[in-house]
C-alpha positions, 0 to 999 in steps of 0.5 A: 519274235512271231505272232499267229492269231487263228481266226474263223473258228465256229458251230458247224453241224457234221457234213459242214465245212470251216476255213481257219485262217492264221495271220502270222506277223513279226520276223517271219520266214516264208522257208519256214513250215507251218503247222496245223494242230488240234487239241480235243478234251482230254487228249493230248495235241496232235498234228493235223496238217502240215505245208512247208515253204515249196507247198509240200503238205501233210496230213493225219491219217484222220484227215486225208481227203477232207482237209486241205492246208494252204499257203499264201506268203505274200499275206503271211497267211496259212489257210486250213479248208476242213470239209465234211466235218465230224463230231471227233473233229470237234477240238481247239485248233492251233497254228504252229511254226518252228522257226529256223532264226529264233530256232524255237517253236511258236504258237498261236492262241487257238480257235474252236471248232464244234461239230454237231451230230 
């Protein structure tokens, strides 16, 4: 199976910068694309970013330009570098990965992000 575990969650006033880390463990593929979702009160998920095995990514509309997904699969490691923070960016953030051996989704538990005005 695989494991994410999201870290580096926190309060950060707007203009601010956060870096989300996901640590991924178990049987794992380095061709296989991560995710980035977030969850915010009363809304349904929504995908973020996404970086796929050759560093291709992909971003909301709402994000372009200020947030930035990476990779490093010799740490098993998918970074999200959220610059110039706003109060809407306020959510739960999750890892994901579809994986192409157990053909299911994966993900992790989640970390809060708070922008305040």
């Amino acid at each position: 199976q695989v494991q994410l575990v999201e870290s580096g969650g926190g309060l950060v006033q707007a203009g601010g910068s956060l870096r989300l880390s996901c640590a991924a463990s178990g049987t794992i593929s380095s061709r296989d694309a991560m995710n980035w979702y977030r969850q915010a009160p009363g809304k349904q998920r929504e995908l973020v970013a996404t970086i796929t095995s050759d560093g291709s990514t992909n971003y909301a509309d709402s994000v372009k330009g200020r947030f930035t997904i990476s990779r490093d699969n010799a740490k098993n490691t998918v970074y999200l570098q959220m610059n110039d923070l706003k109060p809407e960016d306020t959510a739960i953030y999750y890892c994901n990965t579809r994986s192409s051996r157990y053909l299911r989704n994966f993900w992790g538990q989640g970390t809060q992000v708070t922008v305040s005005s």
